[in-house]
N, C-alpha and C positions, 0 to 999 in steps of 0.2 A: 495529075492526081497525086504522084508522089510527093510533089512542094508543096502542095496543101496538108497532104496528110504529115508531113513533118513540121510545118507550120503550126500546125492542130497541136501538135507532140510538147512543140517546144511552150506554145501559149499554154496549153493545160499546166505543163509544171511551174510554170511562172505563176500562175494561179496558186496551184496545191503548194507553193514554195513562202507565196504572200509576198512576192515581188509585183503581182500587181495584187492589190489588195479590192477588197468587198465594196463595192459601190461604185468603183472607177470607173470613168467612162470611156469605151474602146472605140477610135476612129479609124476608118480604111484608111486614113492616109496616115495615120497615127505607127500605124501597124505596119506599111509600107514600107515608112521612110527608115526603123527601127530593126525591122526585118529582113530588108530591103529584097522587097519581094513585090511583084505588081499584084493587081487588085482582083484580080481573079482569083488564087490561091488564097487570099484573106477572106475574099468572101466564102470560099469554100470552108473555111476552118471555122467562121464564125455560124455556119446552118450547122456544125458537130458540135462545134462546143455549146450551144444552144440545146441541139439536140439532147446533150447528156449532161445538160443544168448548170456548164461552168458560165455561162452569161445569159441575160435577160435581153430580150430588144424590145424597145419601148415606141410603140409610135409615133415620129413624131421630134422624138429627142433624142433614140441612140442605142447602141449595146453597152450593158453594164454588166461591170464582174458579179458574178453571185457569190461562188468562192466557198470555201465550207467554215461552218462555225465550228465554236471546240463544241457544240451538239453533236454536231453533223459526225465531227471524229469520233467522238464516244459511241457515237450507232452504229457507226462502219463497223469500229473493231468487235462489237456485239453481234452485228448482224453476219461478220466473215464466220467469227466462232461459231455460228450455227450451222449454217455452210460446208463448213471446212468439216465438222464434225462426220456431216452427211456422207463428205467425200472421203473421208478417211475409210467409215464402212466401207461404204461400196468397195473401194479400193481394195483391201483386202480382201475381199471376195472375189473381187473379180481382175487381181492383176496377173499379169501373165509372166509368165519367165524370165522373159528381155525386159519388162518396164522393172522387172523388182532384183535384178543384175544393176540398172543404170540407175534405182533406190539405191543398192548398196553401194555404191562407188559412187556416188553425190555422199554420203557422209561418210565414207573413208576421206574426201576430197575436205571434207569438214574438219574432220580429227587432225588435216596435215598442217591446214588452215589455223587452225586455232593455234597449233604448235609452236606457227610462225607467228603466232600475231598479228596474222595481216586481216585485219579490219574487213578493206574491201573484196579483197575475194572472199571472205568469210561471206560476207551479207549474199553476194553474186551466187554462191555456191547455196544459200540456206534460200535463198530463190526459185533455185533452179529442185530445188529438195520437193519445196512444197510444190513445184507445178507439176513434176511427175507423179506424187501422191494428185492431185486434181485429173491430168491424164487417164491416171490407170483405175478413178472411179468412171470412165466411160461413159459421161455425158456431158456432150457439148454444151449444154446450156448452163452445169453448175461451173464446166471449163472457164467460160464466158465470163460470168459472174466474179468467182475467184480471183480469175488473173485482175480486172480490172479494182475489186479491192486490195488487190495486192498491189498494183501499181501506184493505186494513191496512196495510200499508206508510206510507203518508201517516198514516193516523193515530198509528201506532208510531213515527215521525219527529219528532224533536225540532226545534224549530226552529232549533236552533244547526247542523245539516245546511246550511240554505242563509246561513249569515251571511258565506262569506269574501267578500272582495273580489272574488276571478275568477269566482263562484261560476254566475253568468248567462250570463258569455261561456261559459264550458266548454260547459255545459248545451244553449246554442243549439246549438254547434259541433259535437254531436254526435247533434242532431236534425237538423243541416243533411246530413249524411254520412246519415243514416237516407233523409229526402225525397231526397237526391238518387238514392237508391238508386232511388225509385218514380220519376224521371222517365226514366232508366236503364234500366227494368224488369228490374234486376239481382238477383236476389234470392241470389246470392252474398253481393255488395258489402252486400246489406242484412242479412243473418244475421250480418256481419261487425261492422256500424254498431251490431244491437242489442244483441250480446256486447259487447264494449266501452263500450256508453251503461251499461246494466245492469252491470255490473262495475265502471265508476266509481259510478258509485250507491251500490254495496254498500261500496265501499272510505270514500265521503263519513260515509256512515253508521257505520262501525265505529268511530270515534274515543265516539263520544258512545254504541250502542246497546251494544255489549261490547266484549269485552277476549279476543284469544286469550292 
């Protein structure tokens, strides 16, 4: 179960990456020889990744990439902002003690981050930000939801998304407006923080993922 479900891991980002692109057609021994993994594990990853629309099977002729369109991206990041919005209420209403201690030291961990410049724990650390605001709104289904738009996303991200020069300052400066909403316990101020984080987001992204 493990070598498929990493199998599943690696194939999806190759997807959401456009290393394999929309229409291709995926063979078990394709994926074997590539992977080098036997056929059991391939077949298991291709009933997930079907299951969750990154490929079609066609009878007859084969599985093929579905892959997402630049639609598809413009709905995600609308459809998380909805989401996320939800989760942010709850959140403050219902976080407890220890989750909003391990909120506040995920962006301290941010501030020290940004200082350095380091790119990558920045992103790891503003990851790890939002899943604990999803946690501490205490239900597992918007849990669910969340993390998985949040995985594609980061994978379907180019990295030329976080190259500019302001690009860390912005990023803090609007997780700082998010936290201070939870010291606040304003959950206005915070629906306000995450429409705007999420909407710069989507706007960082549009230059490199499409084109209106």
């Amino acid at each position: 179960m493990a070598l498929s479900t990493d199998l599943f891991s690696s194939l999806r980002k190759d997807i959401l990456q456009g290393r394999l692109r929309q229409g291709e057609k995926l063979t078990e021994q394709q994926v074997c020889d590539e992977y080098k993994v036997s056929r059991t594990p391939v077949r298991e990853a291709f009933k997930q990744l079907e299951l969750e629309g990154f490929i079609e099977t066609i009878p007859n002729r084969g599985a093929f990439v579905t892959g997402f369109t630049p639609q598809d991206i413009r709905d995600m990041y609308e459809l998380r902002k909805s989401y996320e919005i939800l989760a942010v209420r709850w959140a403050i209403e219902r976080i407890t003690k220890d989750e909003y201690e391990k909120l506040e030291e995920a962006f301290e961990f941010m501030e020290f981050y940004t200082q350095k410049k380091d790119v990558e724990k920045m992103l790891n650390i503003n990851m790890n930000f939002h899943d604990l605001i999803y946690k501490a709104s205490h239900n597992r289904m918007l849990y669910r939801i969340l993390s998985s738009f949040q995985l594609y996303i980061k994978q379907s991200r180019p990295a030329r998304c976080e190259s500019s020069d302001t690009y860390l300052d912005e990023v803090l400066q609007e997780h700082r407006a998010i936290f201070e909403s939870f010291q606040n316990e304003d959950p206005d101020a915070a629906e306000a923080a995450v429409a705007r984080h999420l909407d710069n987001a989507k706007q960082r992204a549009k230059s490199v993922l499409w084109q209106d």
